[in-house]
C-alpha positions in Angstrom: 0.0 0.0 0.0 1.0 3.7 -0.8 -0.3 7.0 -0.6 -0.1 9.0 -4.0 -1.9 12.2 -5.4 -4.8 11.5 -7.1 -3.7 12.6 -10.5 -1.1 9.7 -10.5 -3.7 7.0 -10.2 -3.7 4.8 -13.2 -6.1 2.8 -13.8 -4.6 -0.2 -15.3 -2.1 -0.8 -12.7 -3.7 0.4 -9.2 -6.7 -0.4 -6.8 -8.0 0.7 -3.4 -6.3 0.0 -0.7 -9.0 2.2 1.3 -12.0 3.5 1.1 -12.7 7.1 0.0 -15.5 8.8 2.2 -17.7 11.9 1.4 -18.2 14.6 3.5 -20.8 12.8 5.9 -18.2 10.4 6.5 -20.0 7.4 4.3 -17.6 5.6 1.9 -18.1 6.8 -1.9 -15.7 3.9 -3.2 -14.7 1.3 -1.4 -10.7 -1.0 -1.1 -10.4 -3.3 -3.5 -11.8 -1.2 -6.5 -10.4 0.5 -9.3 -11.2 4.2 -10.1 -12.9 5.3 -13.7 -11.0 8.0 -14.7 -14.2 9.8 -15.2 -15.1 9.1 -11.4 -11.2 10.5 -11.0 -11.9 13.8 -12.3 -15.2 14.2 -10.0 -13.3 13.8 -7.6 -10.8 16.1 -8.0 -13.4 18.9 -8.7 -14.7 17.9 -5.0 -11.0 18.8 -4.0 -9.8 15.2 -2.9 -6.5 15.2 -3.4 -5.1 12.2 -2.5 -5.6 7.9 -2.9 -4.0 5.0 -1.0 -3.3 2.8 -3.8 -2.1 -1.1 -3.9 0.2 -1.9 -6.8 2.7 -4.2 -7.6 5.4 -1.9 -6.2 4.1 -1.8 -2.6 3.0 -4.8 -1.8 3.5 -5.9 1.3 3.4 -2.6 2.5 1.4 -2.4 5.6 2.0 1.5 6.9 1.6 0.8 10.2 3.5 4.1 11.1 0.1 5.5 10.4 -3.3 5.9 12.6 -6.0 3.2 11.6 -8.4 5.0 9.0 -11.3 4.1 11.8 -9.7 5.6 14.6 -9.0 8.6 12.5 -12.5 8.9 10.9 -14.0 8.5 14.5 -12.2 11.1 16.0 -12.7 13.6 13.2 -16.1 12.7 13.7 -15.5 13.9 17.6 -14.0 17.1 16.7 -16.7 18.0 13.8 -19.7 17.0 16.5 -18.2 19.5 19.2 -16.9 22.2 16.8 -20.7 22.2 15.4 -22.1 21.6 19.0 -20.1 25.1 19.7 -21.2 27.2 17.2 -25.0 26.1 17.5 -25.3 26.2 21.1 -22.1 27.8 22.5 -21.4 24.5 24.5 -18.5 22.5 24.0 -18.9 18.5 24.4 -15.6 18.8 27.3 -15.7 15.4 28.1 -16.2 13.5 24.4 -13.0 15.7 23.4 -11.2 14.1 26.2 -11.7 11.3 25.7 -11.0 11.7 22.1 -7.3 13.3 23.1 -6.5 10.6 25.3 -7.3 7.8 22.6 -4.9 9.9 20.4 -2.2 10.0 23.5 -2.7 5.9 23.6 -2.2 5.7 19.7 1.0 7.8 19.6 2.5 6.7 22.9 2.4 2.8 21.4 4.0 3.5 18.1 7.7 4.2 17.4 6.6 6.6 14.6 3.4 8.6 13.2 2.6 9.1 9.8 -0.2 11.6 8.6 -3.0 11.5 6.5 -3.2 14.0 4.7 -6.5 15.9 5.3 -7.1 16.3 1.3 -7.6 12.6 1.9 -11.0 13.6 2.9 -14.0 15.6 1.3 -13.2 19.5 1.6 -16.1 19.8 4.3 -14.2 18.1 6.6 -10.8 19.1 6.2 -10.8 21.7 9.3 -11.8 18.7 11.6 -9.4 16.2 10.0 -6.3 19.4 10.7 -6.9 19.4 14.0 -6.7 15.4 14.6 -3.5 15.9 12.5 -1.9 18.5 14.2 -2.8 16.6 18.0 -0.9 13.6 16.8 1.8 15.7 15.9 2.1 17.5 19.0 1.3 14.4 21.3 4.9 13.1 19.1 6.9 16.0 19.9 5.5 15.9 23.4 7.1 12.2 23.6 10.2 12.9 22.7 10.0 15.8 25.7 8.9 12.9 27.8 6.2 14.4 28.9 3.8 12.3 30.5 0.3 11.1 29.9 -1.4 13.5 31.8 0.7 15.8 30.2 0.2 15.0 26.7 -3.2 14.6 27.6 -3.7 18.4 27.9 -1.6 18.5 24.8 -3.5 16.8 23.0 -6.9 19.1 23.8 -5.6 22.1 23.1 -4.4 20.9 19.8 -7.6 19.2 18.6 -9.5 22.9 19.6 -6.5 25.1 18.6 -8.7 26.4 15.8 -12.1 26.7 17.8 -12.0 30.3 17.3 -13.1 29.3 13.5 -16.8 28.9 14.6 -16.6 31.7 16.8 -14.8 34.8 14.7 -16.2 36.6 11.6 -12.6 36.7 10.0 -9.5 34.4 9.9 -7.4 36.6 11.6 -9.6 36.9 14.6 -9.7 33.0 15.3 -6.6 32.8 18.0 -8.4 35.3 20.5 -11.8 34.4 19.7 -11.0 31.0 21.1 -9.2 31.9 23.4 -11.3 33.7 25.4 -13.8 30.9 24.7 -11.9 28.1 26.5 -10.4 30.4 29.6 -13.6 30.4 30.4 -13.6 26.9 30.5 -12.8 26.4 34.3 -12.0 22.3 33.5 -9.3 23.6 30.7 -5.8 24.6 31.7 -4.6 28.4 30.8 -1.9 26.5 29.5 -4.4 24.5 27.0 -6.0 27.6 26.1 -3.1 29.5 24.8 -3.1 26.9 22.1 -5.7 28.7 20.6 -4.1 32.0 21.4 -0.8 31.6 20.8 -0.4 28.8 17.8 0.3 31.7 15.3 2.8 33.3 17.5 6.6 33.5 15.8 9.8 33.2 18.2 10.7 36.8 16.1 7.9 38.5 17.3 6.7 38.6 13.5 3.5 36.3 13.9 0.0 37.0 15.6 -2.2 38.0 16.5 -0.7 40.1 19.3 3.3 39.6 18.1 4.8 38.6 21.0 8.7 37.0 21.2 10.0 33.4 21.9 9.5 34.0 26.3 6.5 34.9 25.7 4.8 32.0 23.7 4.2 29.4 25.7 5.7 25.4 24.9 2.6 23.9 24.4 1.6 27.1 21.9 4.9 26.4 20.4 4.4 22.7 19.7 1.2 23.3 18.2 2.1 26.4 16.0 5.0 23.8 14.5 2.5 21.0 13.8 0.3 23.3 12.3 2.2 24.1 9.5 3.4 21.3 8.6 0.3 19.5 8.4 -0.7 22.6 6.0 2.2 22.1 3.9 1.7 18.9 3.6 -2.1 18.8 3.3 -2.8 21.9 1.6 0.6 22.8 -0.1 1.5 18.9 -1.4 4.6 19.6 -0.2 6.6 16.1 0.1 7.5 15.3 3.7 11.3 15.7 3.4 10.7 19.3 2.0 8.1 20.2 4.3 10.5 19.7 7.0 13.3 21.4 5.1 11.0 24.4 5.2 10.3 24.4 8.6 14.0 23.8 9.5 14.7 27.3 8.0 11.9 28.6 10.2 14.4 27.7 13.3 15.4 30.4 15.3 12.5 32.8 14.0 9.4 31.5 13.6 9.7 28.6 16.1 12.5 27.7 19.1 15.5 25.9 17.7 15.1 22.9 20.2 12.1 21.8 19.3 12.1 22.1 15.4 15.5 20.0 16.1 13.2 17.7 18.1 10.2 17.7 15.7 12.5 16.6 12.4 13.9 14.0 14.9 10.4 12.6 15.1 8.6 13.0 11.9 9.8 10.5 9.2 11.6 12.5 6.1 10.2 9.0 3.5 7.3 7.8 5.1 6.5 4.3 3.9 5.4 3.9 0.3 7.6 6.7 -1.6 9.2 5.8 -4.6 13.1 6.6 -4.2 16.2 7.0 -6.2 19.4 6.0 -4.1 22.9 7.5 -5.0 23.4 4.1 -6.4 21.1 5.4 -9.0 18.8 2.4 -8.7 15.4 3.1 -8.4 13.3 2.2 -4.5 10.4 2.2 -2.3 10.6 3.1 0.9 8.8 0.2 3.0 9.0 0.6 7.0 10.5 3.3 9.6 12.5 1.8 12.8 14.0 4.3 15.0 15.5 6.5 12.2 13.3 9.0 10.4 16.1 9.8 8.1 17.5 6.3 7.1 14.5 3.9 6.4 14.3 0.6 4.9 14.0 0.5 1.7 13.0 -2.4 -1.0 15.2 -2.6 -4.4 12.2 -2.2 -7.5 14.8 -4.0 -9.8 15.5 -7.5 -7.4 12.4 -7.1 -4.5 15.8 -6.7 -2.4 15.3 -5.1 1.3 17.5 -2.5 2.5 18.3 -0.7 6.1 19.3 2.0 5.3 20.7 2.9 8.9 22.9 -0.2 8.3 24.3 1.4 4.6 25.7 4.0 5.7 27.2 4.5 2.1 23.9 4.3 0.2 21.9 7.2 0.9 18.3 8.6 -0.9 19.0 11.0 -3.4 15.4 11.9 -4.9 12.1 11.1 -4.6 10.4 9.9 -7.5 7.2 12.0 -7.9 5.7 10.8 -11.5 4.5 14.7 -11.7 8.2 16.6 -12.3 6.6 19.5 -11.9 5.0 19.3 -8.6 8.4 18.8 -7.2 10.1 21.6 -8.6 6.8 24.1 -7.5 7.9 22.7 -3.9 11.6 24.0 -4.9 11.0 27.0 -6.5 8.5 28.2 -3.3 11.5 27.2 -0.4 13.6 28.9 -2.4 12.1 32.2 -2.4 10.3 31.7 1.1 
């Protein structure tokens, strides 16, 4: 199994290897079935983006580095229910969202690695939802590495699934951090701490972020953690950036949008060639990338021309020297933006 962008599915060659669901969560197409390239193109007008495919390549490739899709859907389902529940009745379902976070802090805390879905996976309705389930499992993975503990990543976890609260609350974008913040300070079973995840998740080390520009002292961890995960679930999501340049980009954010230590941290955690990517190696032969263990930079990899399986933490001679994206062009958009970001 492998995650691609739609517009690479080919017919001939590809299936399912999970269902695609509409926007009230029921599944349009199910695993196992191929896609009519007339169905592809509805579907791209509805904004999906992306497909997990099986193929002859990546067989055998379970992704278990990755949230099951019904523990994902489920929880998106969560945050969409208490999101809704706050804008209709001003009342926020407290006790289904923590339960919710702590089945995320159980998922990360048992795996040695997380691997997104990207919220374009999903019907465009639910993609605000989806971003925050995305951006808790990041920040309950950075939170591991700080060894925080359960309780800990617990409150971690909230503040990240309701970071964008403020959504259903403000008339413009901008206005989102403070509108939910002073929603959930008012919250006496929420943590001021929790709360300034809302406030503060668009807050740069540099004083050059918002909404009330304050410097690196000033923003709190948790705020810190979140604001990181945030962007790179954007990027990835919303931006089809590829993993490994997604975290590029936020490496060059060190030191001025976000605090050294953690983006150190975070790129420490979050794999550069999740499972299923198509490499070339410096041998110039021609990979797929088919588990993580331990290292996020030097995965195992399985030889396309022999089946043959490599660790690369083992070779310390053969390193990954592209990624294979069938589209050229998508790669070199990602290039061209880091370059003049």
């Amino acid at each position: 199994m492998r995650l691609i962008r739609l517009q690479e599915y080919e017919t001939a060659t590809m299936e399912l290897a999970r269902p695609i669901y509409d926007k009230y969560h029921r599944v349009l197409l199910a695993e196992g079935r191929t896609i009519h390239p007339a169905f592809v193109q509805k579907l791209q007008k509805l904004n999906f983006q992306y497909v997990f495919v099986e193929d002859s390549i990546s067989q055998g490739i379970t992704m278990e580095e990755m949230i099951d899709m019904p523990t994902w859907i489920d929880c998106i389902t969560q945050v969409q229910d208490a999101f809704e529940k706050v804008g209709r009745e001003g009342e926020l379902p407290l006790r289904q969202l923590l339960q919710t976070a702590n089945q995320l802090v159980d998922e990360v805390y048992s795996r040695g690695a997380i691997v997104l879905i990207p919220v374009t996976f999903l019907a465009e309705e639910l993609h605000v939802y989806a971003h925050s389930v995305n951006v808790a499992l990041l920040s309950i993975q950075l939170g591991k590495k700080k060894n925080y503990n359960r309780v800990k990543a617990g409150d971690l976890a909230l503040g990240a699934l309701v970071h964008d609260l403020g959504k259903v609350l403000s008339k413009t974008p901008d206005e989102h951090p403070e509108a939910g913040f002073h929603y959930l300070r008012g919250i006496k079973e929420i943590s001021l701490m929790t709360a300034h995840m809302a406030f503060q998740h668009h807050e740069h080390e540099d004083g050059s972020g918002y909404p009330r520009g304050v410097k690196g002292p000033f923003i709190h961890e948790f705020a810190q953690i979140c604001g990181i995960a945030n962007l790179y679930d954007h990027l990835i999501s919303e931006n089809y950036y590829p993993p490994h340049i997604a975290l590029e980009f936020i490496m060059t954010k060190a030191g001025s949008w976000f605090s050294t230590e953690l983006v150190k941290l975070f790129v420490q955690e979050v794999p550069f060639y999740p499972p299923g990517t198509k490499v070339k190696l410096n041998t110039k032969e021609e990979a797929i990338v088919t588990k993580i263990h331990k290292n996020m930079q030097r995965p195992y990899v399985r030889l396309i021309h022999n089946n043959m399986e490599l660790a690369l933490v083992n070779n310390p001679s053969i390193i990954i020297s592209k990624v294979m994206v069938e589209q050229e062009k998508i790669l070199n958009t990602y290039l061209k933006e880091l370059g003049h970001e």
